[in-house]
Each structure stands twice: as structure tokens, then as C-alpha cells.
C-alpha positions in Angstrom: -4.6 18.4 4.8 -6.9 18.7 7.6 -6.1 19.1 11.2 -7.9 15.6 12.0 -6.0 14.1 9.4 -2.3 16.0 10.8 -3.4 14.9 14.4 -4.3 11.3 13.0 -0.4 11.1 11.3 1.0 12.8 15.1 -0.5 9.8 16.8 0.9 7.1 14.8 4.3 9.2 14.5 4.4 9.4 18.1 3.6 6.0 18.9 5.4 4.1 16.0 8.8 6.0 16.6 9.7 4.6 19.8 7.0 1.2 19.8 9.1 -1.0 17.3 6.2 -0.8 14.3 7.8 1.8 12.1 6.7 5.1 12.0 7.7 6.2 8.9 5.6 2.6 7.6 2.6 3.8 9.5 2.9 7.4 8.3 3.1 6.1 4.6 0.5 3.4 5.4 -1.8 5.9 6.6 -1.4 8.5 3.6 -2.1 5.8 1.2 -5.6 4.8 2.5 -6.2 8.7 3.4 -5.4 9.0 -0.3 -2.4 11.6 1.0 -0.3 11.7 -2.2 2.8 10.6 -0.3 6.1 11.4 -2.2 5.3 14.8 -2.8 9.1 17.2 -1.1 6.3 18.8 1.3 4.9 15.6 2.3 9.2 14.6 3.9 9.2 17.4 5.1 5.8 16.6 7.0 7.3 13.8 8.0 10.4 15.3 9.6 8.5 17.7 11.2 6.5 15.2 13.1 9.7 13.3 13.9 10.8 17.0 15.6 7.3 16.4 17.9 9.0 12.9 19.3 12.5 14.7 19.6 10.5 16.9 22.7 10.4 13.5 24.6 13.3 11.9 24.2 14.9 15.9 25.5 12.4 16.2 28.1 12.8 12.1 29.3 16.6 11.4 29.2 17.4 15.1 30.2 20.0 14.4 32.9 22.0 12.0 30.5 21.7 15.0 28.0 22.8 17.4 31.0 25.8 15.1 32.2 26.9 14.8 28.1 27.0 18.3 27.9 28.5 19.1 31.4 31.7 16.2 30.6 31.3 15.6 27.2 35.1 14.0 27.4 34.1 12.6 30.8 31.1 11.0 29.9 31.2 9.1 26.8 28.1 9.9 25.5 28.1 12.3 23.0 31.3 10.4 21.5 28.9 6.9 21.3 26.2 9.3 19.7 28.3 10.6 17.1 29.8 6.3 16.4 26.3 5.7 15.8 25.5 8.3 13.5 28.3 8.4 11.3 27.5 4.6 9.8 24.0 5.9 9.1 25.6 8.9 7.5 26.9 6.8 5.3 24.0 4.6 4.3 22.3 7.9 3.6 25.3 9.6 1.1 26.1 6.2 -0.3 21.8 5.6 -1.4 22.1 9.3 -2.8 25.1 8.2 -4.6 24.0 5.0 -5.9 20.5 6.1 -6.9 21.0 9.7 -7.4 18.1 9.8 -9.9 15.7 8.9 -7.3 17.6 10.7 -4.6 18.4 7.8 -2.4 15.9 6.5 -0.2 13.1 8.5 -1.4 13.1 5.4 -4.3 10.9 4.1 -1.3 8.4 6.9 -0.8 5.9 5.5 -3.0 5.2 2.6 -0.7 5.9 0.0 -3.3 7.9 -2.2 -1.0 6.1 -1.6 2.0 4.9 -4.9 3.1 8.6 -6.7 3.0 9.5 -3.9 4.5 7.2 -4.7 7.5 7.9 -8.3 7.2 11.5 -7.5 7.0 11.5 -5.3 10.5 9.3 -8.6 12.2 12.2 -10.4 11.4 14.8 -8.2 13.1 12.4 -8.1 16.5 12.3 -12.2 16.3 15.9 -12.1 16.1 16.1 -10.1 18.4 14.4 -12.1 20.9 16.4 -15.1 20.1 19.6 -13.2 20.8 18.4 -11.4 23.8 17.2 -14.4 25.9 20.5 -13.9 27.9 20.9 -10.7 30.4 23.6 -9.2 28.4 25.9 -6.2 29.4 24.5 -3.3 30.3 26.6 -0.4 29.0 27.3 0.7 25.4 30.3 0.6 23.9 31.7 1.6 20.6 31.3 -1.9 18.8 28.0 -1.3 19.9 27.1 2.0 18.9 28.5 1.3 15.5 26.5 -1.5 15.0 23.1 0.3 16.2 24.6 2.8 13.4 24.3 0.4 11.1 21.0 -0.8 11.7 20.0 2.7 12.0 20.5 3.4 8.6 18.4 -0.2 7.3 15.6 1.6 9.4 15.5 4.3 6.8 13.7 2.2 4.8 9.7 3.4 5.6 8.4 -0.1 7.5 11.7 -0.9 8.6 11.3 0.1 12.7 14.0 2.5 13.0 13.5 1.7 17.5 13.6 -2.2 16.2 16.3 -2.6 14.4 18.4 -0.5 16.5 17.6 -2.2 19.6 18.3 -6.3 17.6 21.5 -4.4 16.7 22.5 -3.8 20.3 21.1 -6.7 21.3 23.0 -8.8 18.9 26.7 -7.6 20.3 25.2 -8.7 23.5 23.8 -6.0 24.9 20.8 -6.0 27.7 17.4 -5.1 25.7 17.1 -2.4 28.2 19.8 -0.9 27.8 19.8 -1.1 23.6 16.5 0.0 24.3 17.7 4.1 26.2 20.4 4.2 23.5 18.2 3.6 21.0 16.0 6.5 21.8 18.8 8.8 22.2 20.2 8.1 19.0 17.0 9.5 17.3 17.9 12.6 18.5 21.1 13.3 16.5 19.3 11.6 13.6 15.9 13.7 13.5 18.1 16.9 13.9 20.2 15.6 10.9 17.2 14.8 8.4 15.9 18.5 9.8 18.7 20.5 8.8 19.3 18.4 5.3 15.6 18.5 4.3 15.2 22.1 5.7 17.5 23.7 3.6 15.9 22.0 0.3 12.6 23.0 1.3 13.8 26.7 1.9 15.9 26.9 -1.4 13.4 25.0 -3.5 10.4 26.9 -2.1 8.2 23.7 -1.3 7.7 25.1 2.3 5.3 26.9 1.7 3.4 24.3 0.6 2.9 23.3 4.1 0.0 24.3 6.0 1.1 25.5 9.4 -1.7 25.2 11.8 -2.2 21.5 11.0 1.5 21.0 10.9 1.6 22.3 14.2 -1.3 20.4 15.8 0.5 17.5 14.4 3.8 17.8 16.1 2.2 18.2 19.1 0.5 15.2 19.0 3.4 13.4 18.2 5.1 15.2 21.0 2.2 13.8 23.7 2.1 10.4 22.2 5.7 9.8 22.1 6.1 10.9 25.8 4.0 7.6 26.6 5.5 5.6 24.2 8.7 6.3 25.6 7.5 5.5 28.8 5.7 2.8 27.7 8.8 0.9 26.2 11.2 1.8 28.6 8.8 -0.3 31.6 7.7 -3.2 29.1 11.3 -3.7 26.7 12.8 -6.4 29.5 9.5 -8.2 30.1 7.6 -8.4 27.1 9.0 -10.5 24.1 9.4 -8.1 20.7 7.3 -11.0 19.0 4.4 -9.8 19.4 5.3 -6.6 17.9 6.5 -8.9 15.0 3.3 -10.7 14.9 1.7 -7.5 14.3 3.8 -6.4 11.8 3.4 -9.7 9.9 0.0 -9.8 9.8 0.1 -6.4 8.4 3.0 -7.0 5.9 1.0 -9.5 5.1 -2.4 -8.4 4.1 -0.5 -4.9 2.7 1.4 -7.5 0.2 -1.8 -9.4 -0.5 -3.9 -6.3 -1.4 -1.1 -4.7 -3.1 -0.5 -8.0 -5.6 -4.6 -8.5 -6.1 -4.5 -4.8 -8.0 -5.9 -3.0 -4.7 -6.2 1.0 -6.3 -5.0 2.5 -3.3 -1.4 0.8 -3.4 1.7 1.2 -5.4 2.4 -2.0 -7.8 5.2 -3.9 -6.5 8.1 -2.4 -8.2 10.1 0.1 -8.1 8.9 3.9 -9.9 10.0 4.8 -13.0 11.8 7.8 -13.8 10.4 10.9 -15.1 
């Protein structure tokens, strides 16, 4: 891979992670039509290391919630919401590896064979989550919450389902303030990123495919991502309470859309619509 092409995937990693498009949809997008093969181990582990770039933010960002966490983590409630929204999405995760072991859970998806619903299916969160979230709503997070966001967390595992979307319509759907969803949301990618790190790390080290990644690309990449997400952060965190998630849907529609379209007419660069076969 060249470094254009690492700083390309960055940008949309950084942008998508925390705009409610999907990163992981754009990243798989992208490879498709760069004719990237895409479900290669090296290629997730790409991927995870350009999720590390937009951990940097969300540190750097929401580093005196981090700090008071850390200071009173009994005191402040924090770190215990963190870890109610990450075990439901721990479960999701073991119960896909369970269920389809011989495709080792969600990488059944890797291919991009079901990428289009998979956009169409994350629109459909953000318009619901506009319908619910025409109220104020509270504005702290509770358990109920968290769990939920957990939840929905682990749907966004899907590549085209927005992990920041569906997060967010789950907060907002136990009557939480968008802008509120919105913070948690971000901070619960940090407990998930470092998750997906540690798993996928130590395959990569005992199985060797590390090496197959190039390291000044890599590099270039995650700081891209790093830069991009910083603004998308930003970005998100001035526009959530004032700008209606449908237009995000729209977009992902229209791109569901045309990806479903081209994929069903025979396009050469796309999967066929079903799942891979083993072996």
C-alpha cells in the first residue's frame, strides 16, 4: 500500500469514526474501489491501527473527564458507565465468534457483501434518532443508558453500521439529550479501540501477519486519522444539537443505495450479495 493510499484510508477513518457515516463502511468502501484486497488478518489490523489514530483525540479532547475518572474513579461514575457499556458489546463480539466460529464472528462481513443494507441500516438509526430526540432530554448518563449505547455499540460492528450513530439513537432513545449521547459516545470508543487492539494484536503477533504491515504508511496513516478526527470531534460536538442526523442519513442512503445497485448489476469491483463461502 502506498502512503497516498494509507493517508487516503486516515482521512476517511478519522472523519467517519466520530461523523455518524461509518468508518469501518468507508474504510471497506474505499479498499474495494482502490482494489485493496480487504479481508486479508493484516488488512484488521490496518484498520485497528487507524482506529488507535482517533483514540489520540478523544484522550487529548475529553482529558479532564479522563483525569477526574482516574482521580475518583468511585466518586465519579465514569469509568463504572464505561465499563456498562462495553460489557454488552463484549458480548455481541464472543457470542458472533461463537455462533459463526468458522468465519470468526464478524469478520463474515469483511468482504463487503452486505455493505449497502448496512449503510441503509445505520440511515435508519440516525432518522430514528431524530424522531426520538425532538425533545431536550436529560442530560446525564445513567446505567440503563450506558447499557443500551452497549448494545448498539455492538450492532455498529457491522462495517456501514456508524458505530458514533447508533450509539448516540441508543442514548437518545432512553431519553437522553443528543449532546450529551453524543460526549459518551465518543468516550466509549476509547475502551472499545483499546479492546479490538489488544485482541487483534496478540493474533497478529502469534500468527506472524504483522509483519505484513508496512510501517511507514501505517504510520502516516494513523496520523492522519489522528488530525482528522481532532476536527471531527470538534466538529460534532458544536453541530450534534443543531443539525438534524438526517442529512447524514440522506447521505448514507444515497450511497447504500447506488453501492446495492452496482453490486446487484454484476459491478467487478463488489462482492455478490451473499454471504462467502468457506474454504
Amino acid at each position: 500500500m502506498s502512503i497516498l493510499e494509507s493517508a487516503f484510508l486516515g482521512l476517511l477513518q478519522g472523519l467517519a469514526e466520530f461523523l455518524p457515516v461509518s468508518s469501518s463502511g468507508h474504510l471497506l468502501l474505499a479498499r474495494l474501489f482502490l482494489g485493496i484486497q480487504t479481508d486479508t488478518p493484516a488488512m484488521k489490523m490496518l484498520d485497528i491501527l487507524l482506529h488507535v489514530g482517533t483514540l489520540i483525540p478523544v484522550v487529548v479532547i475529553f482529558w479532564k473527564d479522563w483525569m477526574a475518572m482516574l482521580a475518583h474513579p468511585v466518586k465519579n461514575k465514569t469509568l463504572l458507565l464505561l465499563i456498562t457499556a462495553s460489557l454488552p458489546t463484549l458480548a455481541i463480539y464472543l457470542l458472533a465468534k461463537k455462533l459463526l466460529p468458522d468465519y470468526n464472528g464478524f469478520a463474515i462481513f469483511d468482504s463487503g457483501w452486505l455493505l449497502g443494507v448496512s449503510f441503509l441500516l445505520s440511515a435508519a438509526f440516525l432518522l430514528l434518532c431524530d424522531l426520538r430526540g425532538r425533545s431536550a432530554g436529560k442530560k446525564e448518563i445513567g446505567f440503563g443508558t450506558a447499557a443500551v449505547m452497549g448494545l448498539f455499540q455492538g450492532v455498529g460492528m457491522i462495517p456501514g453500521v456508524s458505530r458514533s450513530g447508533s450509539t448516540i439513537t441508543g442514548g437518545v432513545l432512553t431519553g437522553t439529550a443528543k449532546n450529551a449521547a453524543a460526549r459518551f459516545s465518543f468516550m466509549m470508543s476509547a475502551p472499545a479501540i483499546l479492546g479490538s487492539l489488544l485482541m487483534e494484536g496478540k493474533d497478529a503477533l502469534e500468527e506472524g501477519y504483522i509483519h505484513d504491515i508496512e510501517l511507514v504508511p501505517t504510520l502516516v496513516g494513523i496520523l492522519v486519522a489522528c488530525a482528522a478526527g481532532f476536527l471531527a470531534i470538534r466538529l460534532m460536538l458544536k453541530i450534534i444539537s443543531r443539525v438534524p442526523m438526517g442529512w447524514f442519513a440522506l447521505y448514507l442512503a444515497v450511497i447504500g443505495i447506488v453501492y446495492l445497485l452496482l453490486q446487484l448489476t454484476g459491478n467487478p469491483l463488489l462482492p455478490p450479495f451473499h454471504a462467502p463461502a468457506l474454504g
